[in-house]
Each structure stands twice: as structure tokens, then as C-alpha cells.
N, C-alpha and C positions, 0 to 999 in steps of 0.2 A: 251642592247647590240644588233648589229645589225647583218647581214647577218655576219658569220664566219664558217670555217671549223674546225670539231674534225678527230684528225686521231686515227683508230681505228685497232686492229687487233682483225680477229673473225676466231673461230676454222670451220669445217666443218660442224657445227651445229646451227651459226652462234653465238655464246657465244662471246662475247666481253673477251678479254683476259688483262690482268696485262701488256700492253704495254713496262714498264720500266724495266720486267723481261728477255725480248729479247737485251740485254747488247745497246741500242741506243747511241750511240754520246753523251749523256748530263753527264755533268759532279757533281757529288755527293758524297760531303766528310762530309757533314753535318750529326751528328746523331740528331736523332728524339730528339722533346722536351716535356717535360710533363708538363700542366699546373695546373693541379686541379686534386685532388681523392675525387670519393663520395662514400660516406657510403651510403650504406640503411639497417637500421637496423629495428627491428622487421618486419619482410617479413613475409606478408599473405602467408604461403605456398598455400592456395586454390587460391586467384584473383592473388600474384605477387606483389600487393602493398605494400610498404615499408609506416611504419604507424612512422619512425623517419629518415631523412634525411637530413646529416651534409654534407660540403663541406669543405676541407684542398686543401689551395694552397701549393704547393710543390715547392721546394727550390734547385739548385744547378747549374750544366752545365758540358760540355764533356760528356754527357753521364752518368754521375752521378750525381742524384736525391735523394730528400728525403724528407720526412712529418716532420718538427721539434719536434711535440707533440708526444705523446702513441694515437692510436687510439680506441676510446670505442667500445667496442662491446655486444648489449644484443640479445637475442633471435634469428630465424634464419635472419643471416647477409648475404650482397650480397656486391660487388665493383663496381665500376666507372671509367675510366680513360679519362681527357681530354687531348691528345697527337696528336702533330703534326710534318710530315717529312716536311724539307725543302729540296731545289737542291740551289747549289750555283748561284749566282746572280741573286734570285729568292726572294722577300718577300710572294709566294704564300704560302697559309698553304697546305702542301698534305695531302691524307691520305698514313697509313701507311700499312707496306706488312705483317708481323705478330706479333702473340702477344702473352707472357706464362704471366700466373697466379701460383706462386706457394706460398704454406702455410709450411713453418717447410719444405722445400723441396719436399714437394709435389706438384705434376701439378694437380692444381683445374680446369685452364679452355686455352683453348686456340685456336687461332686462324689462319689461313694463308687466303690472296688474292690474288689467283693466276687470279680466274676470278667470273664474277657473272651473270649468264643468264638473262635478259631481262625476265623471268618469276618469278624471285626472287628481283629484286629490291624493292616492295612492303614494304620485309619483314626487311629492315634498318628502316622501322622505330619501330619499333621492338630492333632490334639492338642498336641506340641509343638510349638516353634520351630524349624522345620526349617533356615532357618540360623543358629543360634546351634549347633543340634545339629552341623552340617553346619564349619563355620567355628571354633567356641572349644570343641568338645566342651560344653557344659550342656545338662542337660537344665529348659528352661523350661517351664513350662506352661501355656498359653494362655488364660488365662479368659475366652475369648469362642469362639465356637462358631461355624463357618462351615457353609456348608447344607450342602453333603456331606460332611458327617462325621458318622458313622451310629454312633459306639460309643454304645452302652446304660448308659453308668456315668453321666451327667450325671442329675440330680435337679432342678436350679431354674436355670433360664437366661432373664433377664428384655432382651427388645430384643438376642436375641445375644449377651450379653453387652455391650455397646457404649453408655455414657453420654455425655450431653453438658450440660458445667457453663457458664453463659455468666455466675452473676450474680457480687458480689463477694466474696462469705462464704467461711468456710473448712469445708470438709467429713472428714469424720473419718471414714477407711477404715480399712476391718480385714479382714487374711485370718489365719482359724485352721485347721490343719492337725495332725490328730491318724494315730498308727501303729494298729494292730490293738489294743494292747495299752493305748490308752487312752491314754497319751504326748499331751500338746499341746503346739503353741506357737504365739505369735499374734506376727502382724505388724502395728504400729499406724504412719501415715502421714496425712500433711492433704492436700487436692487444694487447687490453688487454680484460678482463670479465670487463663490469660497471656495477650491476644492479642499480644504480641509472637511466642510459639510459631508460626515460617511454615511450610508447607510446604517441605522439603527436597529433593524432585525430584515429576516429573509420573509419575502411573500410567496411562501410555498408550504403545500400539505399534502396528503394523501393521492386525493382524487381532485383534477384538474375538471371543470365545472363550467362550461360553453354555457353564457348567460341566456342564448338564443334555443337551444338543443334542450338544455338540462341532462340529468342522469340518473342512475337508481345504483346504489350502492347498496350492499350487502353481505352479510357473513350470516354463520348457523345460527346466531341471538341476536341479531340486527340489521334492519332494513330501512333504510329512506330512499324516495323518488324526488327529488326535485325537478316538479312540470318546467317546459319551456318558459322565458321570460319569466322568472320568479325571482331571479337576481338581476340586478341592475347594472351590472357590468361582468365578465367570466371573473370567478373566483378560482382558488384551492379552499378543497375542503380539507378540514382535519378531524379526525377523527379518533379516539381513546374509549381503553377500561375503563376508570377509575379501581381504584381495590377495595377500600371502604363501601361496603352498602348495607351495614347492621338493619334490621327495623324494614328493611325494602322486600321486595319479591321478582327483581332482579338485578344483575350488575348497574352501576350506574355511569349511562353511558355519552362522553360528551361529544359535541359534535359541531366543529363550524366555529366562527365568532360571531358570540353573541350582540355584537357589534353593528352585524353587517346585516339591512332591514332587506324583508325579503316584501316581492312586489305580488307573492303568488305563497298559498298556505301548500309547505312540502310535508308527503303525507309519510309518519315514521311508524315503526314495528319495533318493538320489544319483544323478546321472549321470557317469558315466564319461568324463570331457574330457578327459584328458593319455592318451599313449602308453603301453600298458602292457607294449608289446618282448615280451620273453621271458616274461613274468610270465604264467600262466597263469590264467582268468576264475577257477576255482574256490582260486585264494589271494587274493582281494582278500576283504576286511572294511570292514564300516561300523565305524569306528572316532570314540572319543572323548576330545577331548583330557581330560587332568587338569590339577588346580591348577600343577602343576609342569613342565608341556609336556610329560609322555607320555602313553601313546599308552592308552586300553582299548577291546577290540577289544567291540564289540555282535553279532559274527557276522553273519548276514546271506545272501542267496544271489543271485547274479547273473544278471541276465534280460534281454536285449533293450536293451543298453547301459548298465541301471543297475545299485547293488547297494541290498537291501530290506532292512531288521531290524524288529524290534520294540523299542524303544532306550527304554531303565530312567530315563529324564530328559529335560531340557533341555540344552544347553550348545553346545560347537563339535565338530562332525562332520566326517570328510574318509573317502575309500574311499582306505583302505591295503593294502598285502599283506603278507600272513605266507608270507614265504618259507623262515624257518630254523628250523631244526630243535630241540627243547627242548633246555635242556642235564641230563646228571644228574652231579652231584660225590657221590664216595664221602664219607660220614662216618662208621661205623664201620668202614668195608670196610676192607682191604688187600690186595691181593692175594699170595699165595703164606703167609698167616698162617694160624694156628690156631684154630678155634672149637672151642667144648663145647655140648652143650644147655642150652637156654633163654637163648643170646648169640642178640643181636641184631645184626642184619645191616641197614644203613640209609646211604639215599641221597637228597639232597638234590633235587630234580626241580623246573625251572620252563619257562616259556615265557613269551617277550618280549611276547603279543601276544596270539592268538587263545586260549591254554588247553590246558590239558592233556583229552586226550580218553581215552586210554585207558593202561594200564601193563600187560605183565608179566611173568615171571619163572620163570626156567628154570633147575634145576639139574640137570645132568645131562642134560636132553634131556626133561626131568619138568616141567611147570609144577606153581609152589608159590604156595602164598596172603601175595603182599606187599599189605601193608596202607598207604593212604595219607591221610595228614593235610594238607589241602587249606590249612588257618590257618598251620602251620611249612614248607609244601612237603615234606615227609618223607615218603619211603617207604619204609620197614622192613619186615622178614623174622625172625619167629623161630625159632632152629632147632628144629626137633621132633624128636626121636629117636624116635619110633613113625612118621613118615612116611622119615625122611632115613637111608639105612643107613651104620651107620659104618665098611663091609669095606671098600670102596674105601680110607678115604684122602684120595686128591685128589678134589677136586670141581669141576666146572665150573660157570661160574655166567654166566649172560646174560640182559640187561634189555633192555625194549623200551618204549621210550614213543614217543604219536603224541601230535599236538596237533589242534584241532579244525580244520586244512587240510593234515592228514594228513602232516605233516613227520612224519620219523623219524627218532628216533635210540638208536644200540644203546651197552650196554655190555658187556666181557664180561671176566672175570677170575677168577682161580682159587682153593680156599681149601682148607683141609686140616682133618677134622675125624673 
């Protein structure tokens, strides 16, 4: 996405405000739609984790929804809801302005967005289902409330959100979800007791993880600290080798679920164990694998045999090098062509690894203002005929990108304008 405007209204505190609650012009007959309820059933009361979790697609329209099945429930239970506003002649998904949970008529948890400070957005991820978010794209929303999570929108939150049904009766839930503009729609659903519902794995690792405290873990070739309040609720940490690391310059070592978002960056240590030859200390990176075995680089700086980052998760780590240089592909360019004012002039720019650090652009021996869009990798140039004289003619034109271990590389070609 490139250069765009958001329009915002912010209080005297500078709080971004629920814009669609100031009655605007746009017009909005559609009620919200539900697409999925998750269970999580046996809930860790200590970490939060749900050690069985089922998903029901829900069934109906106008605003009235429903789960075809009895939904099981064993030990303490938590909810889910995947729900989206629409505004007419609009396929956008929104999000929605509030939300009750009730059990047997009771309000277990609920919700309103009227606004959310710039010091609280953090804590959605919290909020939602970070892997449902992270894994099938939905966005779920968690109607149970773990201790650190600090947004100010929750209004009624009874036991955490977190029930636990043991006798034989059938209980009769309801979540209703209404847009700014008054729009409802309800989801009706029966709980039942199943002790057949087992536990589907154990929530336990290594090192037990005070969400409040935090802790610094380590051995001779590995070190992390996770600061106070950097997890959302006390975890287990796990921790592993792996035995494979061809191609690396240390073991590669994994740590945590990568699942589990953290609220605060924990600061990790690698040691340096393989030969790193020609490779010089200032191109290695703390580096993280992805779902698909490449590589993203955490940055980091190298000390005293190890390399350091502040690293944006959990998951599997190894210290790589960025040794090559970004590449840039012409896409409007050609060289020895003809431009007019206000053509555009754009080049494709990325790096394998570490990132792009810095761009720029020379025409004539003159640096000009390219502009770069980080979402398409695109760097583009517009000509200006009040900065770019058109007596020349020919014009020389030379790119310069570095990445952030300072690889460079140039481009340089000619244009007539």
C-alpha cells in the first residue's frame, strides 16, 4: 500500500476515538456477522493455556446465529468469538463497537470500543487469538481476560472470564454483538458437562516464567532474559538443540511458542560455535527461522563470542550472516528512454536478510528525493521539472542502497528527458 491518509479523531489527550460513534455520513444497515466460536476447554488457571481447543462454525443470518451441536465442556472453560461489522457497499471486514457474554443470563464478560490509547494497543494481542491470528488469519476474540492485559475497553469480567460447568443440565449461552449504529446480532448455543473432553497435551517446559517477575535463562551457548510483564499471563518455557545447523555459525536453538505474543522485546544471546572463515564479526545476525524455513534477520551486535538482539518472539534462532548485497530491479526504468514531468521513475529494492538500511539517488551528480514503500519494496522518483533542468538532455542517473550490514549495492543508467 502506498502513500494514504487515515482520518482520525483524538480526544485532548491525544486518544484516538471510535470515529464511527460521531453519527458520520456513512451509511450502516448491516448487522455484524459471526463466523466461528472457540472453545478452550481445560484452562491452565496458573499460564491461561487451554490444554483442549475445539472450533464450531456457526450457522444463520439477520442477526440471528447459532452452533447446530450441544457444545462440550470439561474443566475450567473459556470462549471465542470470530465476528465481523460490515457498512453497506463495503466487502471491508470491521471491527465491532461492543460485545456481552452471558451464561443462564448472566453477564460473564463484556465489552465496549469507544476508544484505545496508543499506550494500549500492545495489549490486542492479548485480546485476540494470537494463533488463530498468527496461523488461519481470524481475528477471534477472547472472552476471558488474562492478568496482563491492561486495555480499558472491558466493562464486566466475572472469574476472568473462565467457567466451570460439572452438573448435568443444559445451559443456554448467549453472545450479542452490536456496530456503532445500533446493528445487532446474537449468538445462541447450549454448554453441556462431557467428562469424556481429555486433555490434549501437558502445559509444562523447562523453565516456569512469573508473567509479573520474568527470568534470564541460560547455559555455556545460550542466554535470554525475559523483562517483567513481557508475557501476558505466567508461562513454561521450553527450550531445545535442534541437531541440524549446515550453513549456520551456531546450533540452532529453539525456544518458547512461537505462538505465545510477548508484550515486552526478551533480550537473546547466541554463542558463536562454528568457524566463521572470512565472514566478518559485524555481518552476523541473530536470525529467525519462519514457517517456511527462511531466514528473518533480528539484528543484533556481536561481543565477546556471542551475537545479542532484542527478538519480537519466540520460535527457532541461529547467528547467520548477511553477506550480500540487496538487490534493485528497474520497473519503470529503462535506460537510454524518454521521460516527461511528473513520470515516474521506480525500482524494485529488497534484501535477503538483514534489511534495507538506507537508499539514494543521484541524478546528475545532484541527490533527488526517492521515495520508498517498504509493504511493495518500491522505490520511485518523480520527475520534477522545477528541481530537474531539461537543457541537458541526457541524464545520468545512480542508486545506492545499503542493508543494515552495510552490503552495498549500486545501480547506474541513463535517461533522456
Amino acid at each position: 500500500m502506498g502513500p494514504h491518509l487515515h482520518y482520525e479523531i483524538r480526544n485532548s489527550n491525544q486518544v484516538p476515538q471510535n470515529v464511527l460513534k460521531y453519527k458520520l455520513p456513512v451509511k450502516d444497515t448491516i448487522s455484524p456477522k459471526f463466523r466461528k466460536l472457540a472453545v478452550y476447554n481445560h484452562i491452565d488457571t496458573i499460564t491461561f493455556a487451554s490444554l483442549h481447543k475445539m472450533l464450531f462454525t456457526t450457522t444463520g443470518k439477520g442477526g440471528n446465529y447459532t452452533v447446530s451441536s450441544k457444545i462440550p465442556v470439561n474443566g475450567y472453560t473459556a470462549f471465542g468469538v470470530e465476528v465481523y461489522d460490515y457498512l453497506n457497499g463495503s466487502n471491508n471486514k470491521c471491527g465491532i463497537y461492543d460485545l456481552q457474554f452471558l451464561i443462564d443470563s448472566v453477564l460473564i464478560y463484556s465489552f465496549v470500543v469507544e476508544n484505545i490509547s496508543f499506550n494500549e494497543t500492545r495489549y490486542i494481542k492479548s485480546h485476540l487469538d494470537y494463533a488463530e491470528k498468527k496461523v488461519n488469519k481470524r481475528n477471534v476474540h477472547k472472552l476471558f481476560r488474562e492478568p496482563n492485559n491492561r486495555l480499558s475497553i472491558y466493562k464486566t469480567i466475572l472469574n476472568s472470564g473462565l467457567i466451570q460447568i460439572s452438573d448435568t443440565l443444559e445451559h443456554a449461552a448467549q453472545i450479542i454483538t452490536r456496530d456503532v449504529y445500533g446493528n445487532a446480532s446474537t449468538l445462541n448455543f447450549t454448554l453441556v458437562f462431557d467428562p469424556s473432553v481429555k486433555n490434549s497435551r501437558a502445559d509444562t517446559g523447562m523453565v516456569f516464567v512469573p508473567f509479573d517477575k520474568g527470568i534470564t535463562y541460560k547455559n555455556e551457548v545460550f542466554s535470554i532474559t525475559i523483562p517483567p510483564n513481557a508475557l501476558y499471563s505466567n508461562k513454561w518455557l521450553t527450550y531445545f538443540i535442534l541437531p541440524e545447523s549446515n550453513g549456520y555459525f551456531s546450533e540452532i536453538h529453539l525456544i518458547g511458542d512461537e505462538y505465545v505474543p510477548v508484550n515486552k522485546y526478551p533480550e537473546l544471546s547466541i554463542k558463536v560455535t562454528k568457524p566463521t572463515g572470512a565472514v566478518a564479526a559485524q555481518k552476523l545476525v541473530l536470525a529467525k527461522f519462519n514457517e517456511d524455513g527462511t531466514l528473518k534477520s533480528e539484528g543484533g551486535h556481536y561481543n565477546n563470542g556471542e551475537v545479542t538482539a532484542r527478538i519480537s518472539g519466540f520460535g527457532k534462532y541461529v547467528v547467520a550472516a548477511d553477506t550480500i548485497a540487496p538487490k534493485i530491479i528497474p520497473v519503470s526504468f529503462k535506460s537510454g528512454s524518454w521521460y516527461a514531468p511528473n513520470n515516474t521513475i521506480s525500482f524494485e529494492i529488497s534484501d535477503e536478510l538483514s534489511g534495507i538500511k538506507t537508499y539514494n539517488g543521484y541524478i546528475d551528480g545532484e541527490w533527488v528525493l526517492f521515495e520508498y514503500d517498504a509493504k511493495s519494496d518500491l522505490l520511485f522518483y518523480t520527475i520534477d521539472k522545477e528541481r530537474l533542468a531539461r537543457t541537458k538532455g541526457k541524464h545520468n542517473l545512480k542508486l545506492y542502497v545499503l542493508d543494515e550490514r552495510n552490503n552495498l549495492q549500486k545501480f547506474e543508467g541513463e535517461f533522456y528527458y
